[in-house]
N, C-alpha and C positions, 0 to 999 in steps of 0.2 A: 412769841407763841404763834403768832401768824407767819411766821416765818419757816416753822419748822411744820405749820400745819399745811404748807404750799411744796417744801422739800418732800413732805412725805408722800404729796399727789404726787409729784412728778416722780416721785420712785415708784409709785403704785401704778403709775400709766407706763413707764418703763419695765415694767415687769411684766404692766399684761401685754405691751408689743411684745417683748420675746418669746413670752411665753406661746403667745397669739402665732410669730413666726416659727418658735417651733413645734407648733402644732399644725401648721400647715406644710410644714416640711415633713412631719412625721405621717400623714395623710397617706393612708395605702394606695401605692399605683392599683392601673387596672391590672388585673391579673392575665398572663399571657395563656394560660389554657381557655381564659371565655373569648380570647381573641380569633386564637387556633378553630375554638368549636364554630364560632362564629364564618371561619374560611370553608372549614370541612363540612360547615354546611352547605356551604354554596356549591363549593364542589359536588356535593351528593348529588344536590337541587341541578346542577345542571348537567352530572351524569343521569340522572332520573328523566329529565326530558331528552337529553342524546338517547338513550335507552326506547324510550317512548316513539322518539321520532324514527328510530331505528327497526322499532315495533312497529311503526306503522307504516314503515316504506316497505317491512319487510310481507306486513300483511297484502299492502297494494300490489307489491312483486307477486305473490300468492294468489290473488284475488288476481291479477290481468293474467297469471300465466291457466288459471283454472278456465277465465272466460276464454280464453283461445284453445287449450284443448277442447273446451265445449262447443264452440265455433266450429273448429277441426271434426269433431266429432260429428255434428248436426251436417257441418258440409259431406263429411264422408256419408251419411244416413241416406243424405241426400241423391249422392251419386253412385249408390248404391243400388239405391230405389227405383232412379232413373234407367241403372245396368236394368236391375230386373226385369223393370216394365218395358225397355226394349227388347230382352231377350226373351219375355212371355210376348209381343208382340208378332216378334222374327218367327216362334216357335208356334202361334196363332198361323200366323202365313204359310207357315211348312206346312201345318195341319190342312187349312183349308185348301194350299195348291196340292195335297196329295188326295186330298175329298174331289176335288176338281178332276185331277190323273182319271182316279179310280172310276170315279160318276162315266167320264169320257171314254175310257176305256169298257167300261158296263156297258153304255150305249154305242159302242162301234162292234161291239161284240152279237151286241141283241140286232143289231144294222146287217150286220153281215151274216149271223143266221138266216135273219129273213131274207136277205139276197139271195142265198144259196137255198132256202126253200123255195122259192121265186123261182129260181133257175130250174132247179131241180122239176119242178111242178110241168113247167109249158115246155121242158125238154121230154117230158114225159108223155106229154098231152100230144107233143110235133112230130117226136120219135122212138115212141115206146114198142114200136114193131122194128126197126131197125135195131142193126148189131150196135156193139162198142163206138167204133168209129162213126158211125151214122147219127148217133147220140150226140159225141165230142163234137161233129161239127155243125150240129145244130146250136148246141151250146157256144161253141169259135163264136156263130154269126151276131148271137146275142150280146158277148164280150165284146166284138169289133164295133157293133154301136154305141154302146158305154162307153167305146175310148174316140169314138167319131164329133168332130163340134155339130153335124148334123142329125145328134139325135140325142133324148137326153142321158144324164153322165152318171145313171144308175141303172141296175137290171129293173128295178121295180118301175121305173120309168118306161122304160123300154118297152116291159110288156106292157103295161097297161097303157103305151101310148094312143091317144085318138084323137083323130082326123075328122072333121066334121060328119061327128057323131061315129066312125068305123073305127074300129079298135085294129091291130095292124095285124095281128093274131088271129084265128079264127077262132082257135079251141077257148078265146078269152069270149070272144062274139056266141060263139052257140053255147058256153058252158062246161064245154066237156075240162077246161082248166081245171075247177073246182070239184070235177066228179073221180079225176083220174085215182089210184095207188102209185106210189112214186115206189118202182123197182131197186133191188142193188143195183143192176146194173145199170142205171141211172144214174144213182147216186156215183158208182165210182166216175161215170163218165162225166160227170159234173165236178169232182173231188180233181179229174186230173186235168181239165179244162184248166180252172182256177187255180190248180198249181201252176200252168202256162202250156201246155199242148195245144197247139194250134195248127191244125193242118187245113186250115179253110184258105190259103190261100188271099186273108185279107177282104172274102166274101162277107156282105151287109145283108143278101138276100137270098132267100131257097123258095124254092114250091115243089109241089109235088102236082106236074104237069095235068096227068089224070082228076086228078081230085081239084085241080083250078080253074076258075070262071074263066071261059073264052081272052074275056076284053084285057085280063089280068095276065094271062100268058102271051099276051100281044106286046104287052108294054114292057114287059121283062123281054123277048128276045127284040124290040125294037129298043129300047132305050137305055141297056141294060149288057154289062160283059159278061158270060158264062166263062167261071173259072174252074168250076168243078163238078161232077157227078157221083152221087154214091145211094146205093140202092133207090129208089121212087126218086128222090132228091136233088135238085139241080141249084148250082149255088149261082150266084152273080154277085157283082160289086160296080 
């Protein structure tokens, strides 16, 4: 009894090894699609950061090529700005150097009216009873001193030069300057003087012999060259 109660363990433990072995042989492998999904994940997972990384170099390429057109951009604004405000500058300057022209030219204009009324006036006051030519070279004598270093280098100088206290003119000394009318025919002889007619000879001085103080017609034929005569009028230089 004890014999067959030991035979039948050991068939009952022989059957559950086999059985035991073929149920571990019979054990489902892993399955090869959760392998595969398990790959084609990664794949995804690391196309998804190539993508990303690609995404983000692609945005930095975007992003540096935007700040250098902006750069470019502000540089150009820049040198733009700079053109302008040297060419508002340049165009500042033209304005002012032609306000300057104009100003210079206004007062050589306003300069030389008054010259030529100046002239006009004591050529009127010296020889307003003489003819044309008698006129002209009273005028001559007043130009020859403007252009002389020994007197000064304008008409308005000229006439109203003075000598301790004697003015060189007399018509400026007694008045008659201020009192005269300036004739045409004045005026042209004074218009053609100052175009350049000059028949004085290079004369600096006249009197009208008659009408001059002794001591004064002494000094002109003693210190003094006579180069010309025309009515009342005697020139020297």
């Amino acid at each position: 009894m004890i014999q067959k109660i030991k035979l039948y363990g050991i068939s009952m433990g022989a059957t559950a090894v086999i059985l035991l072995s073929g149920a571990w042989k019979n054990l489902p492998e892993k399955e090869p699609e959760a392998t595969e999904a398990i790959v084609l994940q990664d794949e995804v997972t690391q196309e998804n950061q190539s993508a990303v990384k690609e995404t983000q170099a692609r945005e930095e390429a975007v992003k540096c090529w935007c700040d250098t057109q902006v750069r470019r951009y502000s540089e150009q604004e820049a040198s733009y700005a700079a053109e302008e405000k040297q060419f508002e500058e340049k165009q500042r300057e033209r304005e002012e150097k032609e306000r300057r022209r104009r100003e210079r030219k206004r007062r050589e204009e306003k300069r030389r009216q008054e010259e030529r009324q100046i002239l006009e006036r004591i050529v009127e006051a010296e020889a307003g009873d003489q003819d044309l030519e008698g006129r002209i070279l009273v005028a001559n004598v007043i130009l020859n001193r403007v252009h002389s270093k020994h007197f000064p280098d304008t008409i308005k100088g000229v006439v109203f030069a003075n000598r301790a206290g004697r003015y060189q003119f007399s018509p400026v000394s007694n008045g008659r300057y201020y009192r005269v009318t300036v004739s045409d025919k004045t005026k042209r002889a004074v218009k053609q003087a100052l175009a350049g007619k000059d028949i004085s000879k290079g004369a600096l001085y006249f009197m009208c012999r008659s009408a001059s103080d002794p001591k004064n017609v002494a000094w002109f034929d003693r210190d003094l060259t006579k180069v010309a005569q025309h009515g009342c009028h005697e020139f020297f230089k």
